[in-house]
C-alpha positions in Angstrom: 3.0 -14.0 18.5 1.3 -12.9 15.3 4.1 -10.7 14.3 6.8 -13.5 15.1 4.9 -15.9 12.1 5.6 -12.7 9.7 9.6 -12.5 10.4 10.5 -15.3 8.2 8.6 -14.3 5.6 9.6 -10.8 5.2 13.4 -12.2 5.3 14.1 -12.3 1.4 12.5 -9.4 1.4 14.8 -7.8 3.9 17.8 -9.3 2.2 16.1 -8.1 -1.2 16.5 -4.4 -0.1 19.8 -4.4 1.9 21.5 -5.7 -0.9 20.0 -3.1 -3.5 20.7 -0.2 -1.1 24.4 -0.9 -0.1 25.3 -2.9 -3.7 27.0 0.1 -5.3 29.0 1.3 -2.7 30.7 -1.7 -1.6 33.8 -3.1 -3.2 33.5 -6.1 -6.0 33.9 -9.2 -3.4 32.2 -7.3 -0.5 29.0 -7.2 -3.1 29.7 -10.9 -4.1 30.2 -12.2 -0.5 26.7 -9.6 0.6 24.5 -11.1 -2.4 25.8 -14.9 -2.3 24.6 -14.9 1.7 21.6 -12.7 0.9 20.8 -15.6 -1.6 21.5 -18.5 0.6 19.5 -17.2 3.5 16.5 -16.3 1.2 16.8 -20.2 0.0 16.8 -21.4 3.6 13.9 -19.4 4.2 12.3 -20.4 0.9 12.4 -24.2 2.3 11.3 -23.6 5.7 8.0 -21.7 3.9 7.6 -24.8 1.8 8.3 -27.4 3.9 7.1 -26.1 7.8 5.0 -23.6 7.4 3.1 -24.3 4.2 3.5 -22.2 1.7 3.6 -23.1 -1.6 6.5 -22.3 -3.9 4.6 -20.0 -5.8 3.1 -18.0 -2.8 6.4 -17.3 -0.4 7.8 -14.3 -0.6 11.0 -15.9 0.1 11.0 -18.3 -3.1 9.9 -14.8 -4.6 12.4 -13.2 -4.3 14.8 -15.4 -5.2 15.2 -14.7 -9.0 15.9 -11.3 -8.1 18.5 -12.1 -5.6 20.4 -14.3 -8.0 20.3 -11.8 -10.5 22.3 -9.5 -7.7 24.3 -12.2 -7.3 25.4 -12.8 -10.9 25.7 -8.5 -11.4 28.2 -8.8 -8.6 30.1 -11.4 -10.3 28.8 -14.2 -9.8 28.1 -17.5 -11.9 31.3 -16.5 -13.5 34.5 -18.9 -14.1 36.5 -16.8 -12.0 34.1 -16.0 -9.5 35.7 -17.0 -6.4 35.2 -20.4 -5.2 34.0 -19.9 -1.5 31.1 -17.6 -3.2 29.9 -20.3 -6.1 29.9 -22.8 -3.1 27.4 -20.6 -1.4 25.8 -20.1 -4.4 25.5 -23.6 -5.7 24.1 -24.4 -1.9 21.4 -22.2 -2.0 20.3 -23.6 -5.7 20.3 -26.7 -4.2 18.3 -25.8 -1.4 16.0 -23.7 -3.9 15.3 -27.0 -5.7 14.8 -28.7 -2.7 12.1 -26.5 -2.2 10.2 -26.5 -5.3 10.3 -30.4 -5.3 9.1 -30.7 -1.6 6.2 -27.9 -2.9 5.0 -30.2 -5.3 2.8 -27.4 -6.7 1.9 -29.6 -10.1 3.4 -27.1 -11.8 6.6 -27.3 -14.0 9.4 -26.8 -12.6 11.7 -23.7 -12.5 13.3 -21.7 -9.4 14.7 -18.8 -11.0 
């Protein structure tokens, strides 16, 4: 059961290293779609640390990692006029869900995400 608590955590993490591994060899929208997801699922995580399990925003890994992930995201292309819409909707989500969870951590702290 221990180890099962750990799993989410390491998640951005995870995503983190897949997408710095496998970034250069894949084609210019593979790497957009890969980073966009890798960014939305590391937001979704972020807010489940905040929100069930705790954490503030400063301490998850998940809200961590993050910056990082949306600077893959905007190396591959993205935050771009002509980036393609279906990937700036992702993208936009998981900001969203990013502030979400820096509101709902309410850390006292000023607020930033990336």
């Amino acid at each position: 059961m221990a180890t099962t608590n750990h799993v989410p955590r390491l998640t951005g993490l995870v995503a983190l290293i897949c997408v710095s591994l496998v970034g250069c060899s894949l084609g210019s929208n593979e790497r957009l779609e890969l980073t966009a997801k890798a960014l939305s699922k590391a937001a979704d995580e972020c807010l489940l640390d905040v929100r069930d399990r705790n954490f503030k925003y400063e301490t998850s890994p998940n809200c961590a990692s993050l910056k990082t992930l949306s600077m893959q995201y905007a190396e591959a292309g993205g935050f771009r006029p002509d980036t393609p819409a279906k990937y700036e909707l992702i993208a936009a989500e998981a900001r969203a869900t990013a502030w979400a969870a820096r509101a709902t951590s309410a850390s006292g702290r000023a607020l930033t995400i990336w």
